[in-house]
C-alpha positions as CSV (number, residue, x, y, z in Angstrom):
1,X,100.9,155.1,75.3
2,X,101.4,154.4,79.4
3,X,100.4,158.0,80.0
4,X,97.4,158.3,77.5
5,X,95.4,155.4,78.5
6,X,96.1,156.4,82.5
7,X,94.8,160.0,81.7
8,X,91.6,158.0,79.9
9,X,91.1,155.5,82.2
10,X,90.9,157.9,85.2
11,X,88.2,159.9,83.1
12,X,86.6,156.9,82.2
13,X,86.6,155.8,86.5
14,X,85.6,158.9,88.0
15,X,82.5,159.0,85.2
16,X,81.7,155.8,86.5
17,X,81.7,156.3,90.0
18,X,79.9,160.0,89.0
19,X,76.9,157.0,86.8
20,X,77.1,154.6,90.2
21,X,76.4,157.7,92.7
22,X,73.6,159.9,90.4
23,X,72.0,157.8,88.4
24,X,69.1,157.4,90.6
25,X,68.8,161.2,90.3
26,X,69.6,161.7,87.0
27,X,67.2,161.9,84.2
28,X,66.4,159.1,81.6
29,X,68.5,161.4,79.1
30,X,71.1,162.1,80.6
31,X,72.2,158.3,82.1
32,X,72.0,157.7,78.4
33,X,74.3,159.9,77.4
34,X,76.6,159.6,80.1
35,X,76.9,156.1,79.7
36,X,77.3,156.3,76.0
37,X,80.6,159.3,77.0
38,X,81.9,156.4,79.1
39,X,81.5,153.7,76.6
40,X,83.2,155.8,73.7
41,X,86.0,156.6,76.0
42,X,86.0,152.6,77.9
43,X,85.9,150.5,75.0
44,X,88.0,152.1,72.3
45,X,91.3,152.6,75.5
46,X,90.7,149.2,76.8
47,X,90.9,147.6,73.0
48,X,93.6,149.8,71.9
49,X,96.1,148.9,75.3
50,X,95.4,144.9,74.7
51,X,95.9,145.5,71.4
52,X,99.5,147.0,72.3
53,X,100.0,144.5,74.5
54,X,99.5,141.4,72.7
55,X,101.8,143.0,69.4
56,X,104.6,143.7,72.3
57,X,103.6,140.0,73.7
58,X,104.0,138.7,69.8
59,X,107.3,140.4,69.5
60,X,109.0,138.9,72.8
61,X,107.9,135.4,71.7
62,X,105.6,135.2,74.5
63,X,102.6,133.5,72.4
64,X,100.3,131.7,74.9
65,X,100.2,135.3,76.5
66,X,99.7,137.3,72.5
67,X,96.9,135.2,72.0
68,X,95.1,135.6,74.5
69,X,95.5,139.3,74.5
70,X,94.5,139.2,70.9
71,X,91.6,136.9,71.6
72,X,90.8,139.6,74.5
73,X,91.3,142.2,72.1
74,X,89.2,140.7,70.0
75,X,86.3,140.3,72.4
76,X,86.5,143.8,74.0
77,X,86.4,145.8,70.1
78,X,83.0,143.4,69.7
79,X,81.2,144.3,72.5
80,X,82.1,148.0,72.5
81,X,80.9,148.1,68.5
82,X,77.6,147.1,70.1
83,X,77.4,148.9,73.6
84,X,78.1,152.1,71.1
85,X,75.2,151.2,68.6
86,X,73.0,150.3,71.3
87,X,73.9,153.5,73.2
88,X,74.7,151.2,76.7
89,X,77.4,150.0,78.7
90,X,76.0,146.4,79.0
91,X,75.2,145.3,75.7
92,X,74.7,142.1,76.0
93,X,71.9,142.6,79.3
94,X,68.9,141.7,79.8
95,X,66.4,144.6,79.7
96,X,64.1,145.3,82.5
97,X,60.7,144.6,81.8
């Protein structure tokens, strides 16, 4: 699991650093899809590794730790559900006017 999510989360970094740098220079288009690569890689890694931890955190007794993980877990699985169907990486932003 260790090795998966460090292979994905460097991916998911370096796209991000790639958005940060070009997107001034990038069209409309392809920010868009960019960002949604990122946030189909991002959200689904980052939900599946607190997941794992709060079930290891559950199984060592360590409760005040599981549920937050789980409540984490929880949180992160929400807003990538909506950062997908809205095709963004912030959700829950403003939009410019």
């Amino acid at each position: 699991m260790s090795a998966v999510v460090t292979a994905i989360g460097g991916v998911v970094i370096a796209l991000v650093i790639l958005l940060v740098v070009l997107s001034g220079r990038m069209s409309k288009r392809a920010r868009a899809g960019l960002e949604l690569i990122v946030g189909v890689l991002m959200y689904p890694t980052v939900t599946a590794l607190w997941g794992w931890q709060a079930y290891q955190r559950f199984g060592d007794g360590d409760w005040i730790y599981a549920g937050l993980m789980s409540v984490a877990t929880v949180v992160m699985a929400t807003t990538g559900i909506y950062a997908i169907r809205r095709r963004t990486l912030a959700p829950f932003a403003k939009s410019a006017k």
